[in-house]
C-alpha positions in Angstrom: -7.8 29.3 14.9 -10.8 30.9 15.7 -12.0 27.1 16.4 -9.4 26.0 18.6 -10.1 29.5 20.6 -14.0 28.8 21.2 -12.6 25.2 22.2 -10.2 26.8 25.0 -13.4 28.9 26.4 -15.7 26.1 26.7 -13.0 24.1 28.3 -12.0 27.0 30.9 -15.8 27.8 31.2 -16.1 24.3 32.5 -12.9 24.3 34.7 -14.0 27.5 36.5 -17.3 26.2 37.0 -16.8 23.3 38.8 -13.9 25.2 41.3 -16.3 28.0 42.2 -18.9 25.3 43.1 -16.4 23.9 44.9 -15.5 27.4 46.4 -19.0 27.9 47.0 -18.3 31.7 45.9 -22.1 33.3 44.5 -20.7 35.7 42.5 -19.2 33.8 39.4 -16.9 35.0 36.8 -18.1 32.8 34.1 -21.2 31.6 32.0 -22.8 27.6 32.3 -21.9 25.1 30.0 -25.2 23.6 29.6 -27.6 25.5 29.0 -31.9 24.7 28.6 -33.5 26.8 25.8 -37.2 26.1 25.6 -38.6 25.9 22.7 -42.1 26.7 23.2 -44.1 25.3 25.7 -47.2 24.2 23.7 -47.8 20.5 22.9 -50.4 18.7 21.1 -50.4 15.7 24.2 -52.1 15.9 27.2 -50.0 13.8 29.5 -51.1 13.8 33.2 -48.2 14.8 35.3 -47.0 17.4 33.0 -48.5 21.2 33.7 -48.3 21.9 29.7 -51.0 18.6 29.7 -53.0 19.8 32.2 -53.8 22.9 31.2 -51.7 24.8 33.8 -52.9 28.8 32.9 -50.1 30.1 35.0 -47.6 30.6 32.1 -47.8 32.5 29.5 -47.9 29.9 26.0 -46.1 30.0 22.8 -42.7 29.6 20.9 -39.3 31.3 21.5 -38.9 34.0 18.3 -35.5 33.2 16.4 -34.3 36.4 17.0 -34.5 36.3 21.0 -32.7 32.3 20.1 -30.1 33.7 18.1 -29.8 37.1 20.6 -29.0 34.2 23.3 -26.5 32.6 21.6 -24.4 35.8 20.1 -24.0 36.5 24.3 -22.9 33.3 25.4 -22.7 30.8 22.3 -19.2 30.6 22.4 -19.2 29.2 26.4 -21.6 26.4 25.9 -21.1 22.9 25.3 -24.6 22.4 25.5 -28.2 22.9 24.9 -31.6 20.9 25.6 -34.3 22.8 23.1 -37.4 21.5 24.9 -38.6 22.2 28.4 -42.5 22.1 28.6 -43.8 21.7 25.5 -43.0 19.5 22.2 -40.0 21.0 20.3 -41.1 19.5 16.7 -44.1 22.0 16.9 -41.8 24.9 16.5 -41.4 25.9 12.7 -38.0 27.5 13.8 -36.6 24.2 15.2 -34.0 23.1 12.4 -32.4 26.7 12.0 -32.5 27.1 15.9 -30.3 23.3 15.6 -28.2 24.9 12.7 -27.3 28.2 14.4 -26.3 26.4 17.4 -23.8 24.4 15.6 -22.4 27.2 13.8 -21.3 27.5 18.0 -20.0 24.3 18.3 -22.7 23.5 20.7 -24.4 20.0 20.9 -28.2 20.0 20.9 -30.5 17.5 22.3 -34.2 17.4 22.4 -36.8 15.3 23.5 -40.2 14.9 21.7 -43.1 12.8 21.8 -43.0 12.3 18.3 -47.0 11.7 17.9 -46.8 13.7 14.6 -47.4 12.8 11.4 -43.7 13.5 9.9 -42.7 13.4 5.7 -40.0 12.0 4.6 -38.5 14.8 3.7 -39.2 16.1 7.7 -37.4 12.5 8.9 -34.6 13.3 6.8 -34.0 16.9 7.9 -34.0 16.0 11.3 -30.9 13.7 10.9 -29.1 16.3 9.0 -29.4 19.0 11.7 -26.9 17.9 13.4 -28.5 16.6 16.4 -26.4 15.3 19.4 -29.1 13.3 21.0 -32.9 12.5 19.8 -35.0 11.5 22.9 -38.1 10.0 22.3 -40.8 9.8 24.9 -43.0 6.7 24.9 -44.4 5.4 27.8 -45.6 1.9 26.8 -45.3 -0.6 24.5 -48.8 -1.3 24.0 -51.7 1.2 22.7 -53.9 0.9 25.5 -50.9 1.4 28.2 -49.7 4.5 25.7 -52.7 6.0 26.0 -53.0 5.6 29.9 -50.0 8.8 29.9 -49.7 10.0 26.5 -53.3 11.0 26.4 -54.1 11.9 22.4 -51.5 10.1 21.2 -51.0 7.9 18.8 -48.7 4.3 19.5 -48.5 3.3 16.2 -47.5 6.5 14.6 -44.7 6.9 17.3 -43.1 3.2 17.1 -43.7 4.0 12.9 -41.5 7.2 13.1 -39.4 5.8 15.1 -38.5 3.4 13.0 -38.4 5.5 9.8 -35.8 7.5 12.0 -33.2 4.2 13.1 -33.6 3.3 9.0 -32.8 6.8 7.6 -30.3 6.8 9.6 -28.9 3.9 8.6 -28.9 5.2 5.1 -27.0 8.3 6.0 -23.4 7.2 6.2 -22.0 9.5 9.1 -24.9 10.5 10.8 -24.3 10.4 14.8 -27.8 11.4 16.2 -28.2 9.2 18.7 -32.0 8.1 18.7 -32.8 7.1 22.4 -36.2 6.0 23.4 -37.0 7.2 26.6 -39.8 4.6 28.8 -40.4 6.2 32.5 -41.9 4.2 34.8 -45.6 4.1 36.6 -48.0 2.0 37.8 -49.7 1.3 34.7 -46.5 0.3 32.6 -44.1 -1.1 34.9 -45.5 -4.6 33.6 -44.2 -3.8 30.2 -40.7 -2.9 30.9 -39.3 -6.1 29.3 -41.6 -6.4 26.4 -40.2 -2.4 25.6 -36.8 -3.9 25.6 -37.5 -6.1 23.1 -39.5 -3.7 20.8 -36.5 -1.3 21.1 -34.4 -4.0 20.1 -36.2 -5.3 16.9 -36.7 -1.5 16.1 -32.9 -1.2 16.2 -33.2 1.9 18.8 -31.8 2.4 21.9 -34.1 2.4 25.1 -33.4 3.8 28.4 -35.8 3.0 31.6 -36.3 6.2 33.2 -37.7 6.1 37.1 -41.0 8.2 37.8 -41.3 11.9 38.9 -44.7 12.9 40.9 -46.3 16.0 39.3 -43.4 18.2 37.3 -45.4 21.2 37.5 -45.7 21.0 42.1 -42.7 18.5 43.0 -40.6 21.3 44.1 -43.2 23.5 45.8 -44.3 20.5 48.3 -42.9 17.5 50.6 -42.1 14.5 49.1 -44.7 12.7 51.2 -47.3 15.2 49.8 -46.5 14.3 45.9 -46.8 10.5 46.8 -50.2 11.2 48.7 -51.9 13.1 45.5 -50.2 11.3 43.0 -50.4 7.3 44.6 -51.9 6.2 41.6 -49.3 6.7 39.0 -46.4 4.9 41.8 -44.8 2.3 40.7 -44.8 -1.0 43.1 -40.7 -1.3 42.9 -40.1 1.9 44.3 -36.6 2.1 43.0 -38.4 3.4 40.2 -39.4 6.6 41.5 -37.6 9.7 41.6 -36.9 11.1 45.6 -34.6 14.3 46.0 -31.4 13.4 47.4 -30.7 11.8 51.0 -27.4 12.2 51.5 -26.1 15.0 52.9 -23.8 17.1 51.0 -21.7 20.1 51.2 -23.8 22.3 48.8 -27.1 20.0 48.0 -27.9 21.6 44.6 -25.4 23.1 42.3 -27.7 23.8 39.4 -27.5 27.6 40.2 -23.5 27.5 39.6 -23.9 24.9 36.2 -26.9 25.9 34.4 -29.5 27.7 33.9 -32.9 27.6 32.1 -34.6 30.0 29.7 -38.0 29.8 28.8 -39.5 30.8 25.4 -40.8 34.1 26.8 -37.2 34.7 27.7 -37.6 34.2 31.3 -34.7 33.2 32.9 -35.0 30.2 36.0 -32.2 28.5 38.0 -33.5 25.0 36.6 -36.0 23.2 34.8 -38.6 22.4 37.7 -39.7 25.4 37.4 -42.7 25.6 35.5 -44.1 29.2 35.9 -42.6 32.9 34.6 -43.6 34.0 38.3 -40.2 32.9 39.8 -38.1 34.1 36.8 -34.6 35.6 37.9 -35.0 37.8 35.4 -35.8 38.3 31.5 -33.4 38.2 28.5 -35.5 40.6 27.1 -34.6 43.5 29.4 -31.5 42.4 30.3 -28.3 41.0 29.3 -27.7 37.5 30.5 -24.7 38.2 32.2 -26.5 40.9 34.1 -29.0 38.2 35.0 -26.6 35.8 36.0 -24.8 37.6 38.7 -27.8 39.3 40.1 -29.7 39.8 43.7 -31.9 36.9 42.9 -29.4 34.4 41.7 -26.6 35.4 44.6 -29.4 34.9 46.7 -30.5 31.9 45.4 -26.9 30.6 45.8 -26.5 31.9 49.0 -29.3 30.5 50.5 -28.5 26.8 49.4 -25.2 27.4 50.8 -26.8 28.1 54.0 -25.6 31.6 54.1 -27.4 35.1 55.0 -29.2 36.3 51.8 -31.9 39.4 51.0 -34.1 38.0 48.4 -37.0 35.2 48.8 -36.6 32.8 45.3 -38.0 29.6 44.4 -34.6 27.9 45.9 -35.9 29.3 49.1 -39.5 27.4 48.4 -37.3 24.0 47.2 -35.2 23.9 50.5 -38.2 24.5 52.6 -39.9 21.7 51.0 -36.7 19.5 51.3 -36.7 18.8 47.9 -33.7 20.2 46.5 -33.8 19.4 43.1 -30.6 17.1 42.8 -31.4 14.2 40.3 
């Protein structure tokens, strides 16, 4: 009974969600659905477009304690279809990981993350992974060749990825019933877009599924400059088929982002930001830590926020006022 109730809530959270984006109302009577929990926002990587890689000192580092985790989810568990557990760093770092997976599921919430996985795993660690529970497993790979690995994932290692990944696709196979779905994720630059194909067939003979991804500029600055700005500083990273690169949105739309009415993002320091473009604590709506959720979700800065998407008069200054002035709008 009590299972078929928490059903009925996700389902109506989801129903009311998309009419008040519809509506365009700013105060909302209901929680996301999807939610992003990072993890912690340390990783032992040091890719180039990623603010975690380059050292960015402007947020605080570290992992999210299990008790803030598990304080999130007694709130609004029982609304959520949904949680990614990475953000800016590499989730398998965190020792918490698997009971953060467990205690979601208790929920009946799907969890997806995405790692590197340049770490040396046991057997035993492979294993455990699968049994968590695990929606989706996203693995990160940008090359399928060493030196073209290394020209992202800087202090990586090729062969230990494409070796755990295959230890994953064949416990899996020896786990009747497991659904993870392993996922190798291959975005596109410059140096790799010659190896596209030759990806397609390593995923292939690996037995893992391999999705081409298309290229964002800088993840740390895309929203706080012009398009034309990101291509400028980061020219040597575009790809020449520039269907592989990530622009914000063209068309014009009634509201142009709705990630402020659908989800939200909350950062290990429990930090609270309308989406995950946002790298630094600085432009936090709030913090889960002084404040319930639902008091953050329905406050000045996220009205605002809404409001000013929408066009409408507003009284706070947020980072959806810096994303609309750049013409971003963060819509992919």
């Amino acid at each position: 009974m009590a299972e078929k109730k928490n059903k009925m809530k996700k389902l109506s959270n989801s129903i009311l969600s998309r009419i008040y984006t519809f509506l365009g109302r700013t105060n909302l009577p209901y929680f996301p659905s999807k939610i992003t929990i990072e993890s912690g926002n340390v990783c032992n990587l040091r890719c180039p477009l990623c603010p975690t890689g380059q050292h960015d000192s402007s947020a605080k580092k570290g992992f999210i304690p299990l008790e803030l985790y598990k304080k999130i989810l007694d709130e609004i568990g029982r609304y959520l279809r949904l949680i990614r557990l990475y953000n800016w760093g590499e989730p398998l770092l965190n020792k918490d990981l698997l009971p953060m997976i467990h205690y979601a599921r208790k929920y009946g919430i799907d969890v997806k993350i995405s790692t590197n996985l340049s770490l040396k795993l046991e057997d035993k660690d492979v294993e455990e992974l699968l049994r968590a529970g695990l929606k989706v497993l996203y693995i990160s790979c940008n090359g399928a060749s060493k030196e073209t690995y290394l020209k992202y994932h800087v202090g990586g290692d090729f062969g230990l990825v494409t070796e755990n990944m295959k230890r994953l696709v064949q416990k899996k196979k020896e786990m009747h019933g497991c659904r993870t779905k392993l996922v190798w994720l291959f975005h596109v630059f410059k140096q790799n877009e010659h190896e596209r194909e030759q990806a397609q067939k390593m995923a292939k003979g690996i037995g893992i599924q391999i999705k081409i991804n298309k290229m964002r500029p800088d993840m740390g600055k895309e929203i706080f400059e012009t398009i034309q700005d990101a291509l400028e500083r980061d020219a040597d990273w575009i790809p020449g088929n520039r269907k592989f690169l990530v622009c914000p949105e063209k068309k014009k739309k009634r509201i142009s982002c709705t990630l402020p009415w659908t989800e939200t993002v909350i950062n290990w320091d429990g930090s609270v930001l309308p989406c995950c473009a946002v790298y630094s604590e600085t432009f936090a709506f709030g913090n889960i830590h002084r404040e319930s959720f639902a008091q953050i979700w329905n406050n000045e800065m996220y009205v605002s926020a809404r409001k000013e998407i929408l066009g409408s008069k507003n009284k706070k200054n947020t980072v959806c006022h810096i994303c609309k002035s750049t013409g971003y709008l963060h819509s992919f």
